[in-house]
Backbone bond lengths (Angstrom), bond angles and torsions (degrees), N, CA, C in turn:
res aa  C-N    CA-C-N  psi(-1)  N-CA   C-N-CA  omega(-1)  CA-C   N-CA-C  phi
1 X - - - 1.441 - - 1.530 111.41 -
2 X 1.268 111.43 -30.36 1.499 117.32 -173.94 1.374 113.45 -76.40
3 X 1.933 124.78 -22.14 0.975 116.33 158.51 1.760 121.19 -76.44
4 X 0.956 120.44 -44.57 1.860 123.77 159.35 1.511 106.34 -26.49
5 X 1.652 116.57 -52.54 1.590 104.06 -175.19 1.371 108.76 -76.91
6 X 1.184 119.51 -31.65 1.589 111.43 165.71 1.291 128.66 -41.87
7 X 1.481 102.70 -53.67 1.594 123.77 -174.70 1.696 94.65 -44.12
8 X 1.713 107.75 -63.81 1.474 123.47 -174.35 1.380 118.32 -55.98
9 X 1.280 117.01 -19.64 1.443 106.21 167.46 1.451 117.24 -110.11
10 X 1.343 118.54 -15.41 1.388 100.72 133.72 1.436 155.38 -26.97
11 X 1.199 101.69 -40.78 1.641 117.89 168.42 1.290 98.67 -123.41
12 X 1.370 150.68 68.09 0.906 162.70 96.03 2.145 96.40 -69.45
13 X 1.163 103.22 -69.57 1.077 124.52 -164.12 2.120 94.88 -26.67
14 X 1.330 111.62 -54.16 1.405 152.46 -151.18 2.042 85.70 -71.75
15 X 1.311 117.41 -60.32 1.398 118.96 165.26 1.451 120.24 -73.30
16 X 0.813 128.38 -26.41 2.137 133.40 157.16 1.741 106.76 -47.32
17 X 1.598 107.58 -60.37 1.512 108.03 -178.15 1.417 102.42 -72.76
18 X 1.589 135.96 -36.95 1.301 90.90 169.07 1.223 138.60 -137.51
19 X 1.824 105.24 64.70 1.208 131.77 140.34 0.975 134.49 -86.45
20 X 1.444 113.29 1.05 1.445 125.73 172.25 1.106 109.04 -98.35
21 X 1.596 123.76 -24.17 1.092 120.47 -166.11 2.126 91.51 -96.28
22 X 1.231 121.09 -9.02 1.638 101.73 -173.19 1.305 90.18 -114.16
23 X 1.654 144.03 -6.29 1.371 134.85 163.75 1.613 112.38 -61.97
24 X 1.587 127.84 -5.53 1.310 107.76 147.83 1.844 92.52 83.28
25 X 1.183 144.57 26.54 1.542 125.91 176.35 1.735 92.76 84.12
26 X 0.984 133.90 23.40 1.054 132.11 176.95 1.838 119.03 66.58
27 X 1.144 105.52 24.87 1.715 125.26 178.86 1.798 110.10 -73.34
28 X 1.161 105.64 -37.99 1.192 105.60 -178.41 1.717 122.56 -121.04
29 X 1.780 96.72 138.04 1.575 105.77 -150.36 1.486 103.01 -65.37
30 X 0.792 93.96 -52.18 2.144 96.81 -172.71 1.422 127.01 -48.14
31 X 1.548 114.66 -41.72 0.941 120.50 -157.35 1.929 93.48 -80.07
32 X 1.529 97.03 -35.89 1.539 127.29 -161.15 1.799 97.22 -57.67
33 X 1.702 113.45 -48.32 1.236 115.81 172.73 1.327 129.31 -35.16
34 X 1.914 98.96 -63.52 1.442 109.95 170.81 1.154 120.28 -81.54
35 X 1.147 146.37 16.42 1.532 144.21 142.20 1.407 100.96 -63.77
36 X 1.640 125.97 -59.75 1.275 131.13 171.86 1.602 119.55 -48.72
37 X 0.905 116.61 -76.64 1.666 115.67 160.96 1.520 113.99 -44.64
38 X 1.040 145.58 -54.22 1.552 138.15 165.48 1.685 116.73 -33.69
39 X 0.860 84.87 -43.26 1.875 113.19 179.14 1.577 108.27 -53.21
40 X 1.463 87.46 -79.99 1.496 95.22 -173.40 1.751 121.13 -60.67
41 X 1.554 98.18 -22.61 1.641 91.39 -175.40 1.558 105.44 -86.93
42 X 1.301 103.14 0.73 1.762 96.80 -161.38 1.619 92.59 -95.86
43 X 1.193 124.03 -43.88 1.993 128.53 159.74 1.446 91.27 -25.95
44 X 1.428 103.61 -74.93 1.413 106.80 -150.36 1.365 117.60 -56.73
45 X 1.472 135.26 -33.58 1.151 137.51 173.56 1.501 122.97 -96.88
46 X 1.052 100.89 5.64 1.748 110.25 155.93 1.464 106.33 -90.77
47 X 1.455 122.54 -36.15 1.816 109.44 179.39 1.273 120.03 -56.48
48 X 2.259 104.32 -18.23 1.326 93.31 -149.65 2.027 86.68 -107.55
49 X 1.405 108.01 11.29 1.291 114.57 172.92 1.437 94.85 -92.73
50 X 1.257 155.76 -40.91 1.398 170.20 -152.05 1.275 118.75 -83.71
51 X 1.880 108.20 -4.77 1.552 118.70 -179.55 1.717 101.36 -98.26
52 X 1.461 112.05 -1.06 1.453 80.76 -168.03 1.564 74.93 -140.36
53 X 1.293 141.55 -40.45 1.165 149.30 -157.12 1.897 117.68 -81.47
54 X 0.963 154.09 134.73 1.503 138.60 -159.55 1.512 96.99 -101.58
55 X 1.337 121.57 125.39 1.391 155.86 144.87 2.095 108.07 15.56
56 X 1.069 111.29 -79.81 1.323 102.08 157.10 1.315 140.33 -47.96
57 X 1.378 129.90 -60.79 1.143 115.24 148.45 1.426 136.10 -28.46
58 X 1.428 110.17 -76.10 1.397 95.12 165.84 1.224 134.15 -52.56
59 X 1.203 130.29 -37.42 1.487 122.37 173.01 1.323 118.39 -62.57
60 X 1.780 122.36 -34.84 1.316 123.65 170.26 1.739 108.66 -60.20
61 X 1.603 111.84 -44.96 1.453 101.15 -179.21 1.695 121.32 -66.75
62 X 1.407 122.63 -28.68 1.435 139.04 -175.56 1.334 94.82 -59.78
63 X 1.356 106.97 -69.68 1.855 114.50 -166.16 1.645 103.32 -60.03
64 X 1.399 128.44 -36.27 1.249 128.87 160.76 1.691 144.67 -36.29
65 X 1.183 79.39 -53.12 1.612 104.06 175.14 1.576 92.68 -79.13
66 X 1.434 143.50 -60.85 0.923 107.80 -142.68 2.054 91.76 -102.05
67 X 0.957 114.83 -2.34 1.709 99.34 160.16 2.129 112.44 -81.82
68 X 0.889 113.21 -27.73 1.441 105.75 168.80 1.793 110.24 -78.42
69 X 1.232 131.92 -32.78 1.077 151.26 -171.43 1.969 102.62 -53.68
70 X 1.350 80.56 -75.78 1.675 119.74 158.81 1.507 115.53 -18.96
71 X 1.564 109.81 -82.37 1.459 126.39 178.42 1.322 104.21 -71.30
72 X 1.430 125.17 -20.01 1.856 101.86 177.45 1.887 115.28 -105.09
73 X 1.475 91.12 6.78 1.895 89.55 155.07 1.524 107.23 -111.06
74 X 1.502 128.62 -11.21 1.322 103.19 170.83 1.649 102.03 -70.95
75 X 1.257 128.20 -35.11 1.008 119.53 -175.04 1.392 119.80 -55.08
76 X 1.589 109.79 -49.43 1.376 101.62 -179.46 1.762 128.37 -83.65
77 X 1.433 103.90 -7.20 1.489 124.52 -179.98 1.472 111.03 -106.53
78 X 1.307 108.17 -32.72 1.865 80.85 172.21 1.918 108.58 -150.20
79 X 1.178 98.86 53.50 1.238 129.27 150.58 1.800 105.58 77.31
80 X 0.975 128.61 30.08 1.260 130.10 -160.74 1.227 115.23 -93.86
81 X 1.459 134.94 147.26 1.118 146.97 -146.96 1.535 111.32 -43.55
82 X 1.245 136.83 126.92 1.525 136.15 161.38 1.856 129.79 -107.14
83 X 1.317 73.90 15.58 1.847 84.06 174.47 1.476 107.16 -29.49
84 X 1.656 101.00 171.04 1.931 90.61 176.35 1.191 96.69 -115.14
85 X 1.392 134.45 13.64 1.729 127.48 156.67 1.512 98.42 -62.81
86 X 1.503 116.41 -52.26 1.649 118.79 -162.99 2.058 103.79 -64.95
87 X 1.390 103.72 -35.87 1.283 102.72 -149.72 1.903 86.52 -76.52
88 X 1.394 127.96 -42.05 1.446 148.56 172.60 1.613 90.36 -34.07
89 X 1.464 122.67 -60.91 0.982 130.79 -171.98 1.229 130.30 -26.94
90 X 1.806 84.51 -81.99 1.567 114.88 158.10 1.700 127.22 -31.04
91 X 1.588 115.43 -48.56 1.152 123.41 159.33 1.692 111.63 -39.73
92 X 1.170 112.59 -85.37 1.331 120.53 -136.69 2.304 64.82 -66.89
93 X 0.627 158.08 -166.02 1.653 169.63 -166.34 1.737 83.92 75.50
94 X 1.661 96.94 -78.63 1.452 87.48 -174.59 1.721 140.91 -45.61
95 X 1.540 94.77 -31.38 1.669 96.18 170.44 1.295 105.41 -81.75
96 X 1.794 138.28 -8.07 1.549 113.74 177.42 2.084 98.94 -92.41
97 X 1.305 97.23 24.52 1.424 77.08 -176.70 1.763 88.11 -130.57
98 X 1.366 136.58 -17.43 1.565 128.08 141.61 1.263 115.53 -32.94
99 X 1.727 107.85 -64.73 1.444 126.16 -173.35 1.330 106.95 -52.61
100 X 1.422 135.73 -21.55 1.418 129.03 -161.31 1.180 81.04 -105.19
101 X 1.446 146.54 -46.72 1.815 134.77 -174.33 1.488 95.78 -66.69
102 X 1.281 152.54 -48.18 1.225 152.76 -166.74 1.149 98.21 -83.65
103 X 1.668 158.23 21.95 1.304 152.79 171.57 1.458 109.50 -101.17
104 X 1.510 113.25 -0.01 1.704 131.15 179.35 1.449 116.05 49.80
105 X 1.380 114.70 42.17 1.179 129.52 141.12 1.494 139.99 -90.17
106 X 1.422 94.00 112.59 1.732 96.65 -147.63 1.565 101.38 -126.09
């Protein structure tokens, strides 16, 4: 279960960056909400990944998911760079964060 809440605040993580990024300096209410709510649920379900799971890992997989998460919908949503240094990148992120679920720390 503790990997599922990971997964989930992973892409929580993925709606936090960019509601921060369309709340504008914090000018606009909506977007401003779900940055706030993204936020708070993504704490909250990482503490409850953090009871069974050890501290590095999860934090390496959380921050993982949602910076690869991140860079591969700006890419596909608002046109952002797809070089194949970046996309190479992206890979090897995603296999050190397989590699950290496959390291049998559970």
């Amino acid at each position: 279960m503790a990997w599922l809440f990971l997964v989930l605040v992973g892409c929580l993580e993925v709606v936090f960056a960019l509601s921060l990024k369309a709340n504008q300096g914090f000018t606009r209410l909506w977007p401003s909400l779900g940055f706030a709510v993204a936020g708070v649920c993504s704490f909250l379900l990482l503490s409850q990944s953090l009871k069974t799971l050890p501290v590095g890992v999860a934090y390496a997989v959380w921050t993982g998911i949602g910076a690869a998460g991140t860079a591969i919908v700006g890419m596909l949503l608002f046109g952002e760079s797809r070089d194949l240094f970046k996309i190479l990148s992206l890979l090897l992120l995603i296999g050190g964060i397989v590699g950290l679920r496959l390291s049998g720390e559970h």
